[in-house]
C-alpha positions as CSV (number, residue, x, y, z in Angstrom):
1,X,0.0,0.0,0.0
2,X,1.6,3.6,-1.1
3,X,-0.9,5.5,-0.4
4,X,-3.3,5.9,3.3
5,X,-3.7,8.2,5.8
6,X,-2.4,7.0,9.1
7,X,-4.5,8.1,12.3
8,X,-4.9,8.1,15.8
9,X,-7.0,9.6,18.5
10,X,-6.7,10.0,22.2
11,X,-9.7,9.9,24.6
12,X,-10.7,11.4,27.7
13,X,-11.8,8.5,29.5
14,X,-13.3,4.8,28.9
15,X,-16.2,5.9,26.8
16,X,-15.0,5.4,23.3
17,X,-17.1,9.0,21.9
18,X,-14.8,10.6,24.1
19,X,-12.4,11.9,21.4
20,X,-10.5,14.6,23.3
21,X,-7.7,14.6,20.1
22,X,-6.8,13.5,16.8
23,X,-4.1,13.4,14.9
24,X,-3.7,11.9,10.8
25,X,-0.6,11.7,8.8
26,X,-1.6,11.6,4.7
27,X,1.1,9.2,2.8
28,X,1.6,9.4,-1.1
29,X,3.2,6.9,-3.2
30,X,5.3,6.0,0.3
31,X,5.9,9.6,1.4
32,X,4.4,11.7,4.1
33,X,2.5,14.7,2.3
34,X,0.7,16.3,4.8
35,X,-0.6,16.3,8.6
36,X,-3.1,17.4,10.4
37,X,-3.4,17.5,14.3
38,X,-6.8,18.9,16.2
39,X,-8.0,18.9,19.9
40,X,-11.3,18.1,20.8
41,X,-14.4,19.1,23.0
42,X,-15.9,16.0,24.1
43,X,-19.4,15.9,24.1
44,X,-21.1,15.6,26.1
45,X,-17.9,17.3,27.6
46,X,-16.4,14.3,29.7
47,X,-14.9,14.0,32.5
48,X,-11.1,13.7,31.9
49,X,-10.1,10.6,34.3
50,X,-6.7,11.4,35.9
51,X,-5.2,8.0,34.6
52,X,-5.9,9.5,30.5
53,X,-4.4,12.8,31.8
54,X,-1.3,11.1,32.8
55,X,-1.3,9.0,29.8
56,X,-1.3,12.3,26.8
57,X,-1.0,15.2,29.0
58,X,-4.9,16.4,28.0
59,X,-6.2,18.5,30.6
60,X,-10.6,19.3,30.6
61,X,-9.1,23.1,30.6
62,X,-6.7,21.7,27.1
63,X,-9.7,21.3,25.6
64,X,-13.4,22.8,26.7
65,X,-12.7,25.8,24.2
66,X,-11.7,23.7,21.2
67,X,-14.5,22.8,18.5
68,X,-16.7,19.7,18.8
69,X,-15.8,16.4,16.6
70,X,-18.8,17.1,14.4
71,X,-16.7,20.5,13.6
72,X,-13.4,18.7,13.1
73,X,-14.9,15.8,11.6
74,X,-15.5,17.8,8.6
75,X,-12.4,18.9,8.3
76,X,-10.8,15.6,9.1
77,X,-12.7,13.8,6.3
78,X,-11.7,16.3,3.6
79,X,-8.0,15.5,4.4
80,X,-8.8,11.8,4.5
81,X,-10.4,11.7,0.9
82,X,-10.4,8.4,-0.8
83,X,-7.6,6.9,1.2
84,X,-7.9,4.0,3.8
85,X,-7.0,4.4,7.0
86,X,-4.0,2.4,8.7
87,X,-3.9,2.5,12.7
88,X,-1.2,0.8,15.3
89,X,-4.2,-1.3,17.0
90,X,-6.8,0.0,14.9
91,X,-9.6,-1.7,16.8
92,X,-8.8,1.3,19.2
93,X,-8.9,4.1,16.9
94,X,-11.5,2.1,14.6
95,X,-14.3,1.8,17.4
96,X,-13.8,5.6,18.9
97,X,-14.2,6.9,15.4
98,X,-17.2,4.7,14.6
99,X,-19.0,5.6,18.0
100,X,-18.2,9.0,17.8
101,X,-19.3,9.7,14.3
102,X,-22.7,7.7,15.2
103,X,-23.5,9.9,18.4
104,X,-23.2,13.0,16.0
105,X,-25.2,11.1,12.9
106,X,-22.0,11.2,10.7
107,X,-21.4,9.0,8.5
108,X,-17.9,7.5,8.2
109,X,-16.2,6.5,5.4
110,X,-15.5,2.7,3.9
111,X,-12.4,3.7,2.8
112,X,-10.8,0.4,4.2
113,X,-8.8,0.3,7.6
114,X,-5.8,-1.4,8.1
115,X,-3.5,-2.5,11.6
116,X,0.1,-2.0,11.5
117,X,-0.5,-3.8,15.3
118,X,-1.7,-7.0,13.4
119,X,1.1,-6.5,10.7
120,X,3.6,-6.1,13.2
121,X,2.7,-9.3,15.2
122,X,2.6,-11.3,11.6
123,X,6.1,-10.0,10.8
124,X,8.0,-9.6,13.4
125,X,8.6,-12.5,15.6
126,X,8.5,-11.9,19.0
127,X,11.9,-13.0,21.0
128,X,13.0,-9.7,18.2
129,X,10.7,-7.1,19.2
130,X,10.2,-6.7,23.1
131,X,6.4,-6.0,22.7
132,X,4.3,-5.3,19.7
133,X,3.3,-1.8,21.5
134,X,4.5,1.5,19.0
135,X,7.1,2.3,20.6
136,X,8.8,-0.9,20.5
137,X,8.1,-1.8,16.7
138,X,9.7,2.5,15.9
139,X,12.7,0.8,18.4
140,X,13.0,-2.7,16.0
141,X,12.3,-0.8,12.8
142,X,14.7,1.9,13.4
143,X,12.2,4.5,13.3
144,X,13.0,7.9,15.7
145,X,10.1,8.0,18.1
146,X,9.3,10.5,20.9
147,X,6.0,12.1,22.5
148,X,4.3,8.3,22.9
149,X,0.8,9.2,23.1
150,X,0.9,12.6,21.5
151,X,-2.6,12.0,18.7
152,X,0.0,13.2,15.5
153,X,3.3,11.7,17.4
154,X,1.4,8.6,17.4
155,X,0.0,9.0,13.7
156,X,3.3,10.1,12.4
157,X,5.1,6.8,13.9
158,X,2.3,4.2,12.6
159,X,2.7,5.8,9.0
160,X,6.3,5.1,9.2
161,X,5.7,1.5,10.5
162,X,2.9,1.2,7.7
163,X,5.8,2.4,4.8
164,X,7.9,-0.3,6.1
165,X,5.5,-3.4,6.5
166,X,2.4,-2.5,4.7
């Protein structure tokens, strides 16, 4: 695959609409192209649990100002286009997308989605690569990875796994 946009959200507790951030990397013909990176107000505006805060650093105050996914979700779609979507564990990403676009009445696209966690655990035996988790496949592929958890850090490092193994 040459051509997907790589994406990732964060959350702002267990529910999966609580999109609090989301972060996409656009790849063409095996080169990154473009990114785009927004915070979110969930709605109804959750509760931030202190373990998420800890997790990506995304405060209630980071985010009751910023627009709501229906806003960014238009945005967000535009920049997807045509392309499937590749996610490190996309059931994750897959499921918060899917719940959150139904709670607004949105309808997402069938663009394909794709798991560079799944390709990873195909590919990569384990005794080579301490876990399957991000970070470690960046480590084992060589890929320079910082800001674990960051919604376009996060992006950015599964559409660089997803040029290598896709």
């Amino acid at each position: 695959m040459d051509s997907f946009v790589a994406i990732d959200v964060e959350t702002a507790n267990y529910q999966p609409t609580s999109i609090c951030a989301v972060g996409a990397v656009k790849v063409v013909n095996k080169c990154i192209v473009d990114r785009f990176y927004q915070l979110v107000k969930p709605k109804p505006n959750w509760y931030v649990r202190h373990f998420s805060e800890e997790i990506h650093g995304i405060y209630h105050n980071d985010t009751c100002d910023k627009p709501c996914f229906d806003e960014v979700w238009s945005n967000l779609k535009s920049f997807i286009g045509e392309l499937p979507l590749v996610a490190h564990n996309k059931s994750f990403d897959e499921r918060c997308l899917r719940a959150t676009c139904h709670s607004y009445q949105l309808s997402f696209p069938e663009n394909g989605f794709f798991c560079t966690l799944t390709k990873a655990r195909k590919e990569i035996p384990r005794q080579l690569c301490s876990s399957h988790s991000l970070p470690s496949v960046c480590e084992f592929l060589g890929i320079p990875f910082n800001n674990h958890h960051n919604a376009l850090a996060d992006a950015e490092a599964c559409a660089k796994i997803a040029i290598s193994i896709l």
